[in-house]
MIVEXVEX-208136 format. One line per field, with one value per residue (C-alpha): y, z, x. Coordinates in nm, 2 decimals. Example, Ala and Ser with C-alpha at 12.3 -4.5 7.8 and 13.67 -1.06 7.14 Angstrom:
residues 2
yy [-0.45 -0.11] .
zz [0.78 0.71] .
xx [1.23 1.37] .
end
This chain:
residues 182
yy [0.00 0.22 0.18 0.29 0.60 0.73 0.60 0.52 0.71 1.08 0.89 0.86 1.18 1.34 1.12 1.24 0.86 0.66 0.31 0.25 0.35 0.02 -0.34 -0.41 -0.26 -0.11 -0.36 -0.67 -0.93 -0.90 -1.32 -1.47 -1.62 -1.80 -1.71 -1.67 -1.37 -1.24 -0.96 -0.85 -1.13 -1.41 -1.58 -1.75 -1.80 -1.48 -1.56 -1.29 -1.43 -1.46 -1.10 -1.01 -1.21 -0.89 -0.62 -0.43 -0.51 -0.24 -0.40 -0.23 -0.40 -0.29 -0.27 -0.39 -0.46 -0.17 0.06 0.41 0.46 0.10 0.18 0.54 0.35 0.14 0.39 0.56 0.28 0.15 0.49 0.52 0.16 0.27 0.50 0.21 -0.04 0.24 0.17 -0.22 -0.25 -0.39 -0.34 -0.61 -0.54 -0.76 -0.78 -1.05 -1.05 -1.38 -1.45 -1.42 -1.03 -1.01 -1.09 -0.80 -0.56 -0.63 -0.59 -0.29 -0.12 -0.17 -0.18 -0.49 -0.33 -0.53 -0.81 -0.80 -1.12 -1.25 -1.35 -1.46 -1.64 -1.36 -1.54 -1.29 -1.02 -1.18 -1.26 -0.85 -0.74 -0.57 -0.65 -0.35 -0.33 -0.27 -0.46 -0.73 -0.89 -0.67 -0.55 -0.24 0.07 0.01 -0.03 -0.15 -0.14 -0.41 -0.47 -0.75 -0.92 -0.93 -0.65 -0.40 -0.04 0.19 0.11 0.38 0.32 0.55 0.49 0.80 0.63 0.94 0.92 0.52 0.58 0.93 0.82 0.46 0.59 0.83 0.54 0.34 0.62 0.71 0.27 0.31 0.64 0.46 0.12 0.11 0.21 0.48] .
zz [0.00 0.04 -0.35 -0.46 -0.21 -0.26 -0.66 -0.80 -0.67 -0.81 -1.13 -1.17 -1.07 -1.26 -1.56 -1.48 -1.42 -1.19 -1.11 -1.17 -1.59 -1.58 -1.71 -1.47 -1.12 -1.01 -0.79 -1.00 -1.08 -1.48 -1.63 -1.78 -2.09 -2.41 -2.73 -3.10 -3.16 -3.50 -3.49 -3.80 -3.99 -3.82 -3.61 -3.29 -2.92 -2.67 -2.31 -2.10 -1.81 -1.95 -2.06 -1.71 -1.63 -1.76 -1.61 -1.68 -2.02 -2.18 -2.29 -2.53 -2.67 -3.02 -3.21 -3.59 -3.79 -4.03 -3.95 -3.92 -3.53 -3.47 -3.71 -3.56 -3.24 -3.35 -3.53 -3.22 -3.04 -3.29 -3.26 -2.89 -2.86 -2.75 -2.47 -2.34 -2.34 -2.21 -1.84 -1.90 -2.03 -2.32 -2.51 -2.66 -2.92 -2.90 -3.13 -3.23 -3.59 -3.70 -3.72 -4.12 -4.07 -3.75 -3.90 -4.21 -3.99 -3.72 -4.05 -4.21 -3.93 -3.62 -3.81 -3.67 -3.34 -3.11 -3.11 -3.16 -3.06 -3.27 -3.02 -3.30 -3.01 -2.81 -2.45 -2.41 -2.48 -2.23 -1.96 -1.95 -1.96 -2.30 -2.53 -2.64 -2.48 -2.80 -3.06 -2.84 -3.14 -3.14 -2.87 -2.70 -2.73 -2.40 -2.25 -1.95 -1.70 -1.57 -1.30 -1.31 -1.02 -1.25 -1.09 -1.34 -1.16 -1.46 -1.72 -1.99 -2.19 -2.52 -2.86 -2.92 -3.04 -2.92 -2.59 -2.51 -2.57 -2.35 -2.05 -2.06 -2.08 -1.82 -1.58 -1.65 -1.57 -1.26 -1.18 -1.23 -0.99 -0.72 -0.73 -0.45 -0.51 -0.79] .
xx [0.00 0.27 0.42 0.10 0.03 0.41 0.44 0.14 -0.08 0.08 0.18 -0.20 -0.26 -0.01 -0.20 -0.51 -0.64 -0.77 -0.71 -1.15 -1.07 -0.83 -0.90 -0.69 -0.63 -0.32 -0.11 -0.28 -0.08 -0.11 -0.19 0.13 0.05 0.26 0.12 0.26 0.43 0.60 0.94 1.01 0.82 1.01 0.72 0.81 0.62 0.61 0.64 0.53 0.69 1.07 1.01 0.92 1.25 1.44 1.27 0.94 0.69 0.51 0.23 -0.03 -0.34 -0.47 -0.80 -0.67 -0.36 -0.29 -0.56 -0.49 -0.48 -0.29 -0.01 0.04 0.03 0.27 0.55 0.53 0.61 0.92 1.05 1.07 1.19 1.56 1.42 1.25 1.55 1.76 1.53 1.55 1.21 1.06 0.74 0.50 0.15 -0.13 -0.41 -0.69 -0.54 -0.38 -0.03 0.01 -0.14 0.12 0.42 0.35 0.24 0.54 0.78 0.60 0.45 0.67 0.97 1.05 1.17 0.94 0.72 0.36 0.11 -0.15 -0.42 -0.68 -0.85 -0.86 -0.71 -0.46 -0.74 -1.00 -0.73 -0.63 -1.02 -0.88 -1.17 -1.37 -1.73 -1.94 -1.71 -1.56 -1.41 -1.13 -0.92 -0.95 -0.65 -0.50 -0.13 0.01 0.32 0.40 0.67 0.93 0.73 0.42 0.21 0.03 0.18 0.02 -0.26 -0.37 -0.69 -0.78 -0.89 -0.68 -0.34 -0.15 -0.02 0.04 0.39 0.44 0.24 0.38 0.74 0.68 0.53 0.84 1.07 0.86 0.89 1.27 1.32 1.12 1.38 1.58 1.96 1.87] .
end
């Protein structure tokens, strides 16, 4: 309780969020899952939990493969990749599309600079509460922080593609300062 009145807390604040806009609350320990992935065309299985394994995930959920919003989502993303490895963490796309539209769109779009899921089942989707409420057959714009021990410490939602990457870099710089020994 103390992390989230001394960190999380103001980083919501500061956000102008509350933890009640989430999918998932603040302090939740986010679902590990396994699930085909494609980086730069090459396909191969994501695990969530080895990612964890080297420090925080940014993970966003979006709506469609090549749509407008999801592939300014997603250059914005590609472009701020080295900011994110330059804290230790790394950043993952989901999105119900299959794995054949994945591994174009993590090519083309994200210029193969991090992985994106194809979770044409929609598990992952379900798992993270990220399906949209009127059109549950795609997943809904949001992105999550999640620490090294599993728990979710930020969560932005918005169809808006615009401000994932600023508010989730932010939260992982905020994550970082609050570390003991930094």
């Amino acid at each position: 309780m103390k992390l989230f009145k001394s960190v999380v807390l103001p980083m919501l604040l500061a956000f102008g969020l509350s933890a009640a806009q989430a999918a998932l609350d603040i302090g939740e320990r986010a679902p590990d899952f396994t699930a085909d992935a494609a980086l730069g065309g090459k396909t191969f299985r994501y695990s969530l939990g080895e990612a964890l394994a080297k420090g925080p995930v940014v993970l966003y959920f979006f709506p469609a493969a090549f749509t407008e919003g999801c592939s300014i989502e997603a250059h914005e993303f590609a472009e701020a990749i080295d900011q994110y490895k330059a804290l230790g963490a790394s950043v993952v796309g989901v999105s119900g599309d299959d794995l054949e539209l994945i591994g174009r769109f993590s090519a083309q779009v994200c210029q193969s600079r991090f992985p994106v899921v194809a979770d044409d089942k929609r598990q992952v989707i379900k798992a993270f509460d990220a399906a949209m409420r009127k059109r549950p057959e795609y997943a809904d714009r949001v992105s999550y922080v999640i620490a090294p021990d599993g728990k979710v410490v930020y969560t932005y939602m918005s169809l808006n593609p615009h401000q994932h990457v600023e508010r989730t870099l932010a939260a992982v710089q905020q994550w970082v300062k609050a570390q003991p020994g930094r």
